[in-house]
GUKEFI-104878 format. One record per residue (C-alpha): residue number from 0; y, x, z. Coordinates in Angstrom, 2 decimals. Example, Ala and Ser with C-alpha at 12.3 -4.5 7.8 and 13.67 -1.06 7.14 Angstrom:
BEGIN
[0,[-4.50,12.30,7.80]]
[1,[-1.06,13.67,7.14]]
This chain:
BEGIN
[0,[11.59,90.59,-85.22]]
[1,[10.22,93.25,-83.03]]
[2,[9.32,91.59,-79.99]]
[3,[8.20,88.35,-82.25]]
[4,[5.50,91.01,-84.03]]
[5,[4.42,93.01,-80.60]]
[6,[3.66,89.30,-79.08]]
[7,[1.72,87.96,-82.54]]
[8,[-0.32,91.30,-82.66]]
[9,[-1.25,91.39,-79.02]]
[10,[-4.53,90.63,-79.58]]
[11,[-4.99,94.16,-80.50]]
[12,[-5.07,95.48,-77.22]]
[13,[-9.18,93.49,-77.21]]
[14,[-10.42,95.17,-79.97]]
[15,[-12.55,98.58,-79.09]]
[16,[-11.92,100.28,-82.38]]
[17,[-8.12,102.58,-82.72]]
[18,[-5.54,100.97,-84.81]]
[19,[-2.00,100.83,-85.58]]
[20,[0.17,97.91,-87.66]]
[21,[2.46,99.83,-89.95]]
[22,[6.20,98.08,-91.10]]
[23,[7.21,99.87,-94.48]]
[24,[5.61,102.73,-93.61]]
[25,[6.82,102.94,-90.13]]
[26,[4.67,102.66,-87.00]]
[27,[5.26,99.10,-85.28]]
[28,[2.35,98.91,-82.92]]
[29,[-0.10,101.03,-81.44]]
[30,[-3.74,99.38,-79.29]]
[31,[-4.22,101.16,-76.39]]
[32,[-7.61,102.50,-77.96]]
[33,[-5.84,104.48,-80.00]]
[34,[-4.10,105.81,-76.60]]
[35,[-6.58,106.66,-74.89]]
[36,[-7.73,108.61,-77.51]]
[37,[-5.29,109.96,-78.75]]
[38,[-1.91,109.73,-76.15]]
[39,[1.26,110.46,-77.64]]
[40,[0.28,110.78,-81.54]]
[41,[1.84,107.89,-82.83]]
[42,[5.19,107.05,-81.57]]
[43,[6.75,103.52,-82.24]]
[44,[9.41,103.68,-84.62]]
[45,[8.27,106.79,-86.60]]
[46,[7.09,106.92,-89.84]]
[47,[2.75,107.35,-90.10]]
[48,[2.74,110.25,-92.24]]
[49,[4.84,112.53,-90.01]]
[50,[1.49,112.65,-87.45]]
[51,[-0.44,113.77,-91.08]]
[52,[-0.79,117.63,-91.41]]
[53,[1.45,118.68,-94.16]]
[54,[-0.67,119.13,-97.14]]
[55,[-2.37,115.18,-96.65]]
[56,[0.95,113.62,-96.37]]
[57,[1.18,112.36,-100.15]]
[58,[-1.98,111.53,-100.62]]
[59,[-2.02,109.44,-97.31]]
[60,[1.31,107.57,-98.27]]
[61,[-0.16,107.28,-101.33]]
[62,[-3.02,105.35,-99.64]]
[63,[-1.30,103.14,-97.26]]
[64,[1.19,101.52,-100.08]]
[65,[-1.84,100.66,-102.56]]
[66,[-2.05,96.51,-102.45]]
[67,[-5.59,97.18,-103.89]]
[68,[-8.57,97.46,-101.83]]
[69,[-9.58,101.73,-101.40]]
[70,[-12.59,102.71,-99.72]]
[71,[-11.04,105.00,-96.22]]
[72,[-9.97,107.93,-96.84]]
[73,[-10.74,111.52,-94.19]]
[74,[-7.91,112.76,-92.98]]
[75,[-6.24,115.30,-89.96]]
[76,[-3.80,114.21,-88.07]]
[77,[-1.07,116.62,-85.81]]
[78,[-2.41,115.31,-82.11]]
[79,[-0.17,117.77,-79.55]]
[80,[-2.09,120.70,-79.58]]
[81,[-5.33,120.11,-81.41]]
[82,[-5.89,118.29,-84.84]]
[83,[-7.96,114.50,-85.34]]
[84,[-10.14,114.48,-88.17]]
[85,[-10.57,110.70,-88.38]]
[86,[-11.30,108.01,-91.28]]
[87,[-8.27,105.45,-92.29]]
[88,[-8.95,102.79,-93.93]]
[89,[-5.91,100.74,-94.55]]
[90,[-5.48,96.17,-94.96]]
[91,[-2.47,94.15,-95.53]]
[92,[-1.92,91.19,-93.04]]
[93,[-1.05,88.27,-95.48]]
[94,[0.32,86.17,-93.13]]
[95,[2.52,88.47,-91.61]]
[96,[4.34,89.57,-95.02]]
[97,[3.25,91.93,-97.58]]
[98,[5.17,95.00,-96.00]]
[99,[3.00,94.75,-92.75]]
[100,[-0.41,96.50,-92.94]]
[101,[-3.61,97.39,-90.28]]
[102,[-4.55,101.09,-90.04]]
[103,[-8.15,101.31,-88.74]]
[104,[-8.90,105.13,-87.35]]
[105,[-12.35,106.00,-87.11]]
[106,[-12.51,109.57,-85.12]]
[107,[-14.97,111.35,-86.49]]
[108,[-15.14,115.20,-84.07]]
[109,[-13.94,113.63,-80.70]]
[110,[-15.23,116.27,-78.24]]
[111,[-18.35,115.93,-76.10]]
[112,[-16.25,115.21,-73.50]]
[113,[-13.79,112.52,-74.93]]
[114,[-16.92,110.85,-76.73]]
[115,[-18.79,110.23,-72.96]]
[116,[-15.85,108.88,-71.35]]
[117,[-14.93,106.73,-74.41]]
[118,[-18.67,105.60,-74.46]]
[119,[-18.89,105.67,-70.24]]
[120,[-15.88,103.13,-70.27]]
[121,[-16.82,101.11,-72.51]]
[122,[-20.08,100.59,-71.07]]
[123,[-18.90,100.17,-67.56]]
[124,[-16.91,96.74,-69.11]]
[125,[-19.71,95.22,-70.67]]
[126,[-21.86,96.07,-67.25]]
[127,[-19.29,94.48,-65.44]]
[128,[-19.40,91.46,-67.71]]
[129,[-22.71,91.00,-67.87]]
[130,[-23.17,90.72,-63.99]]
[131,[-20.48,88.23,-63.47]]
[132,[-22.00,85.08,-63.95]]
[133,[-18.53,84.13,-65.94]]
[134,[-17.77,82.82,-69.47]]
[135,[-14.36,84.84,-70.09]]
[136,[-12.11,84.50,-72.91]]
[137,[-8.28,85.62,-73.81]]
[138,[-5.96,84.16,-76.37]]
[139,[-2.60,85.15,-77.31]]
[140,[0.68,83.48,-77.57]]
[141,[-0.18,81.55,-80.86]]
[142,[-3.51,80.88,-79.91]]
[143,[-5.31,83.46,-81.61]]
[144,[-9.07,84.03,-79.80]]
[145,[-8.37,87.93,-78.93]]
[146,[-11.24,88.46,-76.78]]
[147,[-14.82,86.41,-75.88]]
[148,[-17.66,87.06,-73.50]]
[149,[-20.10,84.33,-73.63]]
[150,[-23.81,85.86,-72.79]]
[151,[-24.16,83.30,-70.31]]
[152,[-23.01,80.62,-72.02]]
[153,[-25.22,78.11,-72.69]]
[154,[-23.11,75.74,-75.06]]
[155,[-23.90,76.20,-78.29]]
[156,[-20.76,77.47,-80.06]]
[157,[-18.58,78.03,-76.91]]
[158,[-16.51,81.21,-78.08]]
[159,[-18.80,82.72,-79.67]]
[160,[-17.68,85.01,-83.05]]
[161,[-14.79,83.60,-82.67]]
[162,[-12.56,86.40,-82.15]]
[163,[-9.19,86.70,-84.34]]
[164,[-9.44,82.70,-85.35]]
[165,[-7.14,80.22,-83.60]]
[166,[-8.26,78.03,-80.75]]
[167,[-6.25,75.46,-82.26]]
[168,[-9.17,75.79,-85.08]]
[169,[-12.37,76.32,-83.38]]
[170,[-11.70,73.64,-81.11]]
[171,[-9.98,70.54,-82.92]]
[172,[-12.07,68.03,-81.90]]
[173,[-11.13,69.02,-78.08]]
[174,[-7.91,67.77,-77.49]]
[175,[-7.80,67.73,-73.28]]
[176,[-8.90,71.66,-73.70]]
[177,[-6.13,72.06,-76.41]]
[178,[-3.35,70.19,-74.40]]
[179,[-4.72,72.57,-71.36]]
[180,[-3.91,75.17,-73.80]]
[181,[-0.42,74.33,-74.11]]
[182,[0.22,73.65,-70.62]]
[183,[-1.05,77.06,-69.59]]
[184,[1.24,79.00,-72.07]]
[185,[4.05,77.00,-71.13]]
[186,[3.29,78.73,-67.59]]
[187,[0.59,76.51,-65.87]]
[188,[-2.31,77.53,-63.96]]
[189,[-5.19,74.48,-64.49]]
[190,[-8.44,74.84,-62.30]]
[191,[-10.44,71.77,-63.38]]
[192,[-14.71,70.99,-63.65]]
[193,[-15.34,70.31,-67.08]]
[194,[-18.49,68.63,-68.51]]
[195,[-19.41,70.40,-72.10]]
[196,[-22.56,69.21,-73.89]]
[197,[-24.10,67.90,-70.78]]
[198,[-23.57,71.24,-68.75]]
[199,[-20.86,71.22,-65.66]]
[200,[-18.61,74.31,-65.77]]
[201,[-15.80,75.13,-63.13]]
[202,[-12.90,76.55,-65.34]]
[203,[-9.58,78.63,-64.39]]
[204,[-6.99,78.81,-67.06]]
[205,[-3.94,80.73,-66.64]]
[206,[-1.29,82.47,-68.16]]
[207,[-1.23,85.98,-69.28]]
[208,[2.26,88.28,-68.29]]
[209,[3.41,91.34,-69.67]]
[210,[5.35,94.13,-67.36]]
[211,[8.48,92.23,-67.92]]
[212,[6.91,88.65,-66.82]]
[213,[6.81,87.01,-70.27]]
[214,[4.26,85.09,-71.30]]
[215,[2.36,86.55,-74.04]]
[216,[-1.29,84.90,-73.84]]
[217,[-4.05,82.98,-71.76]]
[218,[-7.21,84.06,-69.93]]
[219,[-9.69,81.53,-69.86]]
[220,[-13.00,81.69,-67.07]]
[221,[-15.54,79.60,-66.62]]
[222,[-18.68,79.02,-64.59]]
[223,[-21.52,77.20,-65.19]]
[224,[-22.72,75.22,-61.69]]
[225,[-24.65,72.65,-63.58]]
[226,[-27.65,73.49,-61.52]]
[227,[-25.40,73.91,-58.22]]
[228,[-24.44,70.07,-58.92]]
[229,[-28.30,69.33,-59.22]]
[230,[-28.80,70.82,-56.18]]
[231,[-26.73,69.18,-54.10]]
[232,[-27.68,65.66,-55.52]]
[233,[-30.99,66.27,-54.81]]
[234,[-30.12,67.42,-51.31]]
[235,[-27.81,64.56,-51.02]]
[236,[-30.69,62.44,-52.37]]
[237,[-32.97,64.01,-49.69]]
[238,[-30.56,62.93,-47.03]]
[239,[-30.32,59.12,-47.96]]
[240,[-34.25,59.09,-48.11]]
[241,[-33.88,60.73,-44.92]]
[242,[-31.56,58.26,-43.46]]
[243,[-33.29,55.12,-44.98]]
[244,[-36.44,56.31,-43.34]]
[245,[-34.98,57.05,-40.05]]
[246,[-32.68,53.24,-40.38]]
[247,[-36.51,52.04,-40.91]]
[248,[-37.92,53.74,-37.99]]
[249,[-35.20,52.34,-36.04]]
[250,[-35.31,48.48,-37.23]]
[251,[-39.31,49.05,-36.40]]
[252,[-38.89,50.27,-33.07]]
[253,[-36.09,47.40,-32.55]]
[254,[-38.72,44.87,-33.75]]
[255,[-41.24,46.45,-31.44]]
[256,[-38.79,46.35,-28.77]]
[257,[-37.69,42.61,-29.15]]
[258,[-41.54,41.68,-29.27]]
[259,[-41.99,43.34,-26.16]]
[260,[-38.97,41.44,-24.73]]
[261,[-39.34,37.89,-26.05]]
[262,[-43.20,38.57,-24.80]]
[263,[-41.90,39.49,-21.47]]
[264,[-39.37,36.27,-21.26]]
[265,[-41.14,33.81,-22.45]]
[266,[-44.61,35.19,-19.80]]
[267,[-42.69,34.46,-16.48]]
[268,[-41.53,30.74,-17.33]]
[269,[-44.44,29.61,-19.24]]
[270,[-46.71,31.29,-16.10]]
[271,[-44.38,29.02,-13.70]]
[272,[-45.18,25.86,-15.75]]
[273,[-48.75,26.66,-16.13]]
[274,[-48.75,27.39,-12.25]]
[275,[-47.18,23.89,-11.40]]
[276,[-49.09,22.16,-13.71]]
[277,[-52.33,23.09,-12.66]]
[278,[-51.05,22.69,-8.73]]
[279,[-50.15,18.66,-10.00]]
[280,[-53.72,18.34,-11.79]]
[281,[-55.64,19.94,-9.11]]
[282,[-53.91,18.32,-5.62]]
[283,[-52.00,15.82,-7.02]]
[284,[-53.18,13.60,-4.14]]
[285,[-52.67,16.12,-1.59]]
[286,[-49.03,16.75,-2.75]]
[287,[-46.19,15.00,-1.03]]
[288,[-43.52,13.49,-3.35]]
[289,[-41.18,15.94,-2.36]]
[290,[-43.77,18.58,-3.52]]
[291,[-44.73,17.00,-6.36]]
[292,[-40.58,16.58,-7.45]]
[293,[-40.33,20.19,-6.56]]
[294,[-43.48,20.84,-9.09]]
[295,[-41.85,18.91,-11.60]]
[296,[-38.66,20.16,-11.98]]
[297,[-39.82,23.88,-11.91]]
[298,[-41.68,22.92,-15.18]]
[299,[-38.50,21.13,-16.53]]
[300,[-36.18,24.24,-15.24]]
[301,[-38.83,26.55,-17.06]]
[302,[-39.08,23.85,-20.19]]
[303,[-35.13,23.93,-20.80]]
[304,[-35.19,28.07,-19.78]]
[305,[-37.52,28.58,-23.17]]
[306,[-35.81,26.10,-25.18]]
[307,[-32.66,28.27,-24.74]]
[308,[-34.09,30.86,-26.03]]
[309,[-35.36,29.70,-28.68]]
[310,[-32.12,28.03,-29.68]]
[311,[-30.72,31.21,-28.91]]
[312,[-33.23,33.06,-31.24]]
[313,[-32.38,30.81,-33.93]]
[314,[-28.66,30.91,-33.76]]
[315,[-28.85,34.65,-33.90]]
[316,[-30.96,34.35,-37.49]]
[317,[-28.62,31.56,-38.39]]
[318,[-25.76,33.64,-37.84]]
[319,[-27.03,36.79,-39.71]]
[320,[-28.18,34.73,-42.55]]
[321,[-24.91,32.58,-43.35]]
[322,[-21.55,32.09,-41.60]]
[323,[-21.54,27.97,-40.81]]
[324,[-18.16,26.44,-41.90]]
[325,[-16.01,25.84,-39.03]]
[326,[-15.24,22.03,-38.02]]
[327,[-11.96,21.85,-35.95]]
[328,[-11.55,18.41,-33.99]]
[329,[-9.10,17.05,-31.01]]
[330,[-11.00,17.49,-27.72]]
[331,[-10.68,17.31,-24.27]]
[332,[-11.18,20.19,-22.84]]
[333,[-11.87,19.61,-18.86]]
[334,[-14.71,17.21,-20.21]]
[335,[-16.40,20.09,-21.73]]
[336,[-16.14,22.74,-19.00]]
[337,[-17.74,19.77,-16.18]]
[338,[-20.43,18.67,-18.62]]
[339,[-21.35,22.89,-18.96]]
[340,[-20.96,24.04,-15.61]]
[341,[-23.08,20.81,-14.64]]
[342,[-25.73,22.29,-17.33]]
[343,[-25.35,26.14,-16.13]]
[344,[-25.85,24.68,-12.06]]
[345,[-28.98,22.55,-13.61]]
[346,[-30.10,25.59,-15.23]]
[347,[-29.90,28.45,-12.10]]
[348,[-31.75,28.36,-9.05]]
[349,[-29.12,30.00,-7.49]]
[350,[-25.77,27.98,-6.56]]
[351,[-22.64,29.23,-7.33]]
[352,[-19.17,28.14,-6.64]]
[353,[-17.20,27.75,-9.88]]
[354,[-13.43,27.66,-9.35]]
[355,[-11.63,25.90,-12.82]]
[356,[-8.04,25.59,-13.76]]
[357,[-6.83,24.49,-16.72]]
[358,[-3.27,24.72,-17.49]]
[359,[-1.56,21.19,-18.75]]
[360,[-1.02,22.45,-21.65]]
[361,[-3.96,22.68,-23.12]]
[362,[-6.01,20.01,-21.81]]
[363,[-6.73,18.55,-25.35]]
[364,[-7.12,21.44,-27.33]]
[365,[-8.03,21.64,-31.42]]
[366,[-10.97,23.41,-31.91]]
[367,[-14.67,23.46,-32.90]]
[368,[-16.80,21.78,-30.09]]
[369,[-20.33,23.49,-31.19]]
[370,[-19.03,27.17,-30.82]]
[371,[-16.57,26.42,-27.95]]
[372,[-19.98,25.64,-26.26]]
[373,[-21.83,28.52,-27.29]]
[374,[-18.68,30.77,-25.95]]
[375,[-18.44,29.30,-22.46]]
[376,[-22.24,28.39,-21.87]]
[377,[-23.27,31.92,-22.43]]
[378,[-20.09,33.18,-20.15]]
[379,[-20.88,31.14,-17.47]]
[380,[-24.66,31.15,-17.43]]
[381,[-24.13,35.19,-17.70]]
[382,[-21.99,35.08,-14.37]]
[383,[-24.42,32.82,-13.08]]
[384,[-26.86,35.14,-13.27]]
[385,[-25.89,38.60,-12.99]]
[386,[-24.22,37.59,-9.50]]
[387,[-25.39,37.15,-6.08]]
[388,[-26.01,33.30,-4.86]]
[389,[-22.67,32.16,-3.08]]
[390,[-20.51,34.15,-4.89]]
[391,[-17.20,32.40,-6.70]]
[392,[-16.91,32.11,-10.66]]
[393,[-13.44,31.75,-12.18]]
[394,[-12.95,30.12,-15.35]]
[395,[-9.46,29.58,-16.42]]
[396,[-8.11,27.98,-19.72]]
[397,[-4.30,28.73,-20.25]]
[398,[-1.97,28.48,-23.74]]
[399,[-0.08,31.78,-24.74]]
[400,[2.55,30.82,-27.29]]
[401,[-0.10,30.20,-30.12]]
[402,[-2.95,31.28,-28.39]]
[403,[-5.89,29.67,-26.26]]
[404,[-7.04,31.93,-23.25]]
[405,[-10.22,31.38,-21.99]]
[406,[-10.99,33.51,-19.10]]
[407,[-14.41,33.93,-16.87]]
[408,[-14.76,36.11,-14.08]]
[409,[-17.57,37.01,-11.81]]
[410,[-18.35,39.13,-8.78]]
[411,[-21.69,40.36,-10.31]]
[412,[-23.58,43.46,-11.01]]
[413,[-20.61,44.91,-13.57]]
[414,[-21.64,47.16,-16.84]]
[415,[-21.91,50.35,-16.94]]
[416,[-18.70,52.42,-18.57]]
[417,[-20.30,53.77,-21.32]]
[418,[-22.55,50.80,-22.24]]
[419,[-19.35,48.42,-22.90]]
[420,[-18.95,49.79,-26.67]]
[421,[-22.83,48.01,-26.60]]
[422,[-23.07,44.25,-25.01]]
[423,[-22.06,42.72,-28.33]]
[424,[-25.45,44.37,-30.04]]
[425,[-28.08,41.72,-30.33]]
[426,[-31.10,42.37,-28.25]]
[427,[-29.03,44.82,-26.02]]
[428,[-29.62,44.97,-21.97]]
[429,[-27.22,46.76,-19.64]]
[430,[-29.75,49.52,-18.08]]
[431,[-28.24,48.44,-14.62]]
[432,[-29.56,45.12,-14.63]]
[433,[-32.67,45.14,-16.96]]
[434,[-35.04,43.32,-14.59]]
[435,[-33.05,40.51,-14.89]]
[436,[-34.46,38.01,-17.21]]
[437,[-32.95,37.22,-20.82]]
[438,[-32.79,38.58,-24.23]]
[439,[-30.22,39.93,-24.75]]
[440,[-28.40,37.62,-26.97]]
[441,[-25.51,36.36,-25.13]]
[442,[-22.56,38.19,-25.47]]
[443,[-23.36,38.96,-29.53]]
[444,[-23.91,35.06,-29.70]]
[445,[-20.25,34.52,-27.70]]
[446,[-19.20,37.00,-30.61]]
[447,[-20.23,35.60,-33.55]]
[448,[-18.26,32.03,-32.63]]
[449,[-15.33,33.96,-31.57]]
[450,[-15.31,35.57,-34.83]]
[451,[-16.27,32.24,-36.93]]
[452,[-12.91,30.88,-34.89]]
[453,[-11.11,33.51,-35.69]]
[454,[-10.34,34.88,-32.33]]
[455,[-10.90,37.95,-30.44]]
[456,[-12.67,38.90,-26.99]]
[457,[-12.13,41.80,-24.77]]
[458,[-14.35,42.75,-21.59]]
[459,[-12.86,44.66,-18.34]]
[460,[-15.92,45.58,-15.92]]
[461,[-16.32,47.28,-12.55]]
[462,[-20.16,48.23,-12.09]]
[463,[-20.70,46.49,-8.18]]
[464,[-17.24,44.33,-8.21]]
[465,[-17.70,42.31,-11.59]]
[466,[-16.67,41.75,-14.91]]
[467,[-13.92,39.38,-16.23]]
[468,[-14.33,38.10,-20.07]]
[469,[-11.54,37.02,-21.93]]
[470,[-11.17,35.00,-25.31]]
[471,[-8.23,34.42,-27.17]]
[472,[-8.30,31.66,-30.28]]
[473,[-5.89,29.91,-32.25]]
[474,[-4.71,26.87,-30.85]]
């Protein structure tokens, strides 16, 4: 019954003013106001009036056991080796049984020097809580509010005059707080961001020990970092702005660069046809055959150079625009490697020598024609032209368990280490070979129909010994 009373009435120990909770007469509990004020005068166990001077004694035990509300009564009490003159006013706790009553003291001659320490300490708490920028509240075992500091609080109604009423009260409607509540006496520390009323707060909620470790109430904290939050979405809104403004200053320099480059490409070839064309106007009688031929095919060499490009410009929109549906069909596949190296030797100036195997096994192969082109056109005409005239180009076509290789090797130029993570960017140039003519759009072409097949391509390079492209696809 004891301990069960100490733990209900531990609220006590939050209130400012002195009091003590009498059983029958008999002191049950003592706040530590009253010790600090007064050490030693009220022993647990003891009966109230034996702190009384002598003479007061009946008329104070007179007081207490009224049921009737008295206005306090003045009074000395026996305090070690000086008397307290102090006002009692005395109140039954109904729900703690009609033998149980509150003694409020109210000293009324504490010395000068008692008075400015009482006053000094109790001052240096509120100072302290009014410069934390916390909301701090206690409870007790049952939920009773014991203590409440909300000056920065603002939520209207957060624990505020709430003191001595139960949480489980003030706070109905709040059932995640209340089962919080629960968990934390049961012995559980909860550190969660709760949104009240529109207002973010970071809360700590933990249990509250005695000297012997049992749990006899809850301290709640809370901070408000609603404006924190605001902060750091506008900085994080800063940031995209940022971002979408530098992604813009990129895609314009890009555009300024691919200008600059498709201006530069297309300059040389249509120069050469306006060159020969004007030599075939002007001395067309003067030319020999063989000089007029020559003439000619420079402007068709120069004609099918810019039509590549432009289909090359357009499958690169294409591509970014819509994936086109693949269309697998039976072909033969040594068919379609003469009829491209025949285009990629039409297309060069330079001759090459272009060794080809092709394994038996997958000489008729099932795959999409169109992008099998646009892989091994690209390869090739790359090799072609990032290596010296004379030099050999390997292609080789092998079948690894379900797998079609496709392999092209050259003795060219090479890439650059670093720039490997790169060649599949469209409108990227090696800076080792930039004076070479093209866009750019080869190797992310090669890659976007050896993705639409559903394959994968790797690159092994050797700046000044070459660079050897593999594709693998489903066969």
């Amino acid at each position: 019954m004891h301990q069960a009373t100490t733990l209900q009435l531990s609220w006590m120990d939050a209130v400012r003013t002195p009091l003590v909770v009498l059983a029958d007469g008999v002191v049950l509990r003592t706040n530590r106001h009253l010790e600090e004020i007064c050490p030693g005068c009220f022993t647990i166990g003891n009966a109230f009036i034996t702190q009384v001077v002598p003479d007061q004694r009946e008329l104070v035990a007179e007081y207490i056991e009224r049921k009737d509300a008295r206005p306090g009564m003045v009074c000395l009490f026996e305090a070690g080796t000086h008397t307290l003159r102090a006002r009692i006013s005395s109140a039954p706790l109904d729900e703690m049984g009609d033998a149980i009553r509150l003694i409020t003291l109210t000293p009324l001659d504490l010395s000068d020097a008692q008075e400015w320490q009482y006053d000094a300490r109790e001052g240096l708490l509120k100072s302290l809580l009014q410069q934390l920028p916390l909301n701090v509240f206690a409870i007790d075992r049952n939920g009773v509010i014991l203590y409440e500091d909300s000056h920065r609080t603002v939520v209207r109604g957060m624990f505020r005059d709430h003191v001595g009423k139960s949480i489980y009260e003030v706070h109905a409607a709040e059932h995640e707080f209340l089962d919080d509540t629960q968990r934390v006496l049961a012995g559980e520390t909860i550190e969660r961001e709760r949104d009240i009323q529109g207002y973010v707060f970071e809360t700590y909620y933990a249990p509250i020990h005695d000297s012997s470790g049992a749990i006899i109430g809850a301290v709640g904290m809370g901070i408000d970092v609603t404006e924190r939050l605001r902060m750091q979405q506008s900085a994080l809104e800063t940031d995209r702005l940022r971002i979408t403004l530098q992604k813009e200053v990129e895609v314009s320099e890009m555009k300024s660069k691919i200008m600059r480059r498709i201006a530069h490409e297309f300059r040389t070839p249509l120069s050469t046809i306006q060159l020969s064309a004007q030599m075939l106007e002007r001395y067309h009688e003067r030319l020999t055959i063989d000089e007029r031929e020559r003439r000619i095919e420079h402007i068709l060499r120069e004609t099918r150079h810019i039509t590549r490009l432009l289909d090359d410009i357009a499958l690169v929109v294409k591509s970014q625009a819509q994936i086109t549906p693949i269309n697998l069909c039976d072909m033969d596949l040594p068919s379609l490697l003469h009829k491209l190296i025949e285009e990629v030797r039409t297309a060069s100036a330079a001759q090459h020598y272009f060794a080809v195997s092709v394994a038996p096994e997958v000489e008729h192969v099932h795959a999409d024609s169109r992008l099998l082109s646009i892989m091994l056109q690209n390869l090739l005409s790359n090799a072609a032209l990032y290596s010296e005239p004379g030099t050999v180009i390997k292609l080789q076509a092998y079948g690894d368990g379900e797998q079609l290789i496709l392999q092209v090797s050259d003795q060219g130029v090479g890439i650059l280490p670093e720039e490997l993570e790169h060649v599949f960017e469209v409108f990227y140039r090696g800076s080792n070979f930039d004076e070479r003519p093209g866009l750019g759009l080869g190797l992310s072409l090669v890659r976007d129909a050896v993705t639409q097949h559903h394959g994968s391509i790797e690159i092994e390079s050797t700046p000044g010994i070459g660079t050897t492209v593999t594709i693998r696809l489903p066969r």
